[in-house]
C-alpha positions in Angstrom: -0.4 10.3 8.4 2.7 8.4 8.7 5.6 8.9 5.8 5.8 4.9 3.9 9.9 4.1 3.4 10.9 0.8 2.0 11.8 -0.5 5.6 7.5 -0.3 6.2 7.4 -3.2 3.6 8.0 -5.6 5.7 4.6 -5.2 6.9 2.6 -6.4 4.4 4.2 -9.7 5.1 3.1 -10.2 8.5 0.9 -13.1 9.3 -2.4 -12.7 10.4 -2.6 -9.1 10.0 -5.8 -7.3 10.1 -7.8 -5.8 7.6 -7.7 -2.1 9.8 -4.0 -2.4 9.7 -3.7 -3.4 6.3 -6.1 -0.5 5.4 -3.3 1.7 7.1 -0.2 0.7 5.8 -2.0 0.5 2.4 -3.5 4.0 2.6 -0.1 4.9 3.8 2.0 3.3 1.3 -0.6 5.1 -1.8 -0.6 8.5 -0.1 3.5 8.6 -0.4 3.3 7.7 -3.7 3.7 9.5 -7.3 2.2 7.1 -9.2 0.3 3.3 -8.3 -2.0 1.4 -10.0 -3.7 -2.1 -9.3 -4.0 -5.0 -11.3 -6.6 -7.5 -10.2 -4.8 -10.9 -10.9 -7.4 -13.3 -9.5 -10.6 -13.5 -8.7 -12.0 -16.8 -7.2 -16.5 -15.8 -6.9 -16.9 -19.7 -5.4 -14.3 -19.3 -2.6 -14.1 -15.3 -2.3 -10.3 -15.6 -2.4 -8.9 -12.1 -4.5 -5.7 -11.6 -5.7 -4.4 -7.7 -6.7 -0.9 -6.2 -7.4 -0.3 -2.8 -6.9 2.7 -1.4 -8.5 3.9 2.4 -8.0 6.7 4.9 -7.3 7.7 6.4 -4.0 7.9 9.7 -3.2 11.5 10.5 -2.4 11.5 14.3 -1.9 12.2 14.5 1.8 9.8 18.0 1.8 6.9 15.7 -0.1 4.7 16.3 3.2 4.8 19.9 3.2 3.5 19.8 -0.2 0.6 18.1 0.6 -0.5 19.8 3.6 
Protein backbone atom coordinates (compact mmCIF):
# COMPACT_ATOMS: atom_id res chain seq x y z
CA UNK A 1 0.00 0.00 0.00
CA UNK A 2 1.19 3.28 -1.10
CA UNK A 3 2.19 6.00 1.76
CA UNK A 4 -0.75 9.19 1.19
CA UNK A 5 1.49 12.82 1.53
CA UNK A 6 -0.36 15.98 0.94
CA UNK A 7 1.08 16.28 -2.76
CA UNK A 8 -1.64 12.90 -3.37
CA UNK A 9 -4.41 15.47 -2.77
CA UNK A 10 -4.50 16.62 -5.76
CA UNK A 11 -6.18 13.61 -6.75
CA UNK A 12 -9.28 13.73 -5.42
CA UNK A 13 -9.81 16.66 -7.74
CA UNK A 14 -9.39 15.05 -10.88
CA UNK A 15 -12.32 14.93 -13.29
CA UNK A 16 -13.90 12.05 -14.22
CA UNK A 17 -12.17 9.78 -11.89
CA UNK A 18 -13.29 6.34 -11.25
CA UNK A 19 -14.90 4.87 -8.43
CA UNK A 20 -11.69 1.92 -8.28
CA UNK A 21 -9.36 4.82 -8.17
CA UNK A 22 -11.19 6.77 -5.82
CA UNK A 23 -11.57 3.55 -3.70
CA UNK A 24 -7.62 3.64 -3.71
CA UNK A 25 -6.56 6.84 -2.96
CA UNK A 26 -9.31 6.90 -0.37
CA UNK A 27 -8.29 3.65 1.25
CA UNK A 28 -4.90 5.05 1.00
CA UNK A 29 -5.45 8.38 2.32
CA UNK A 30 -7.46 6.43 5.75
CA UNK A 31 -4.82 3.86 6.17
CA UNK A 32 -2.01 6.78 6.71
CA UNK A 33 -4.12 8.30 8.99
CA UNK A 34 -4.24 8.71 12.98
CA UNK A 35 -7.43 9.72 13.22
CA UNK A 36 -10.61 10.40 10.32
CA UNK A 37 -14.06 10.59 10.58
CA UNK A 38 -16.95 11.20 8.03
CA UNK A 39 -19.71 13.46 8.08
CA UNK A 40 -22.46 12.80 5.70
CA UNK A 41 -23.52 16.39 4.52
CA UNK A 42 -26.16 15.49 1.91
CA UNK A 43 -28.12 13.05 0.97
CA UNK A 44 -30.38 13.60 -2.16
CA UNK A 45 -32.86 9.74 -2.17
CA UNK A 46 -34.74 11.29 -5.47
CA UNK A 47 -31.53 12.02 -7.50
CA UNK A 48 -28.99 9.55 -5.61
CA UNK A 49 -26.55 12.47 -5.41
CA UNK A 50 -24.39 11.99 -1.73
CA UNK A 51 -22.36 14.43 -0.21
CA UNK A 52 -19.62 13.31 2.76
CA UNK A 53 -16.62 15.15 4.41
CA UNK A 54 -13.96 13.24 5.83
CA UNK A 55 -11.73 15.12 8.17
CA UNK A 56 -8.50 13.47 9.80
CA UNK A 57 -4.79 13.68 10.72
CA UNK A 58 -1.83 12.36 8.84
CA UNK A 59 0.51 10.24 9.94
CA UNK A 60 3.80 11.98 9.87
CA UNK A 61 6.22 9.47 11.48
CA UNK A 62 8.43 8.57 8.55
CA UNK A 63 8.81 4.78 10.25
CA UNK A 64 4.56 4.73 10.48
CA UNK A 65 4.88 1.69 7.86
CA UNK A 66 6.99 -0.47 9.77
CA UNK A 67 4.59 -0.23 12.52
CA UNK A 68 1.86 -1.49 10.74
CA UNK A 69 3.39 -4.27 9.08
Amino acid sequence: MHRFNFSDFRYFERTPASPQALNWNFSNLLYSSVSCRAKVENCNTETGEYRIVLSGTLDMDPNFWYNVW
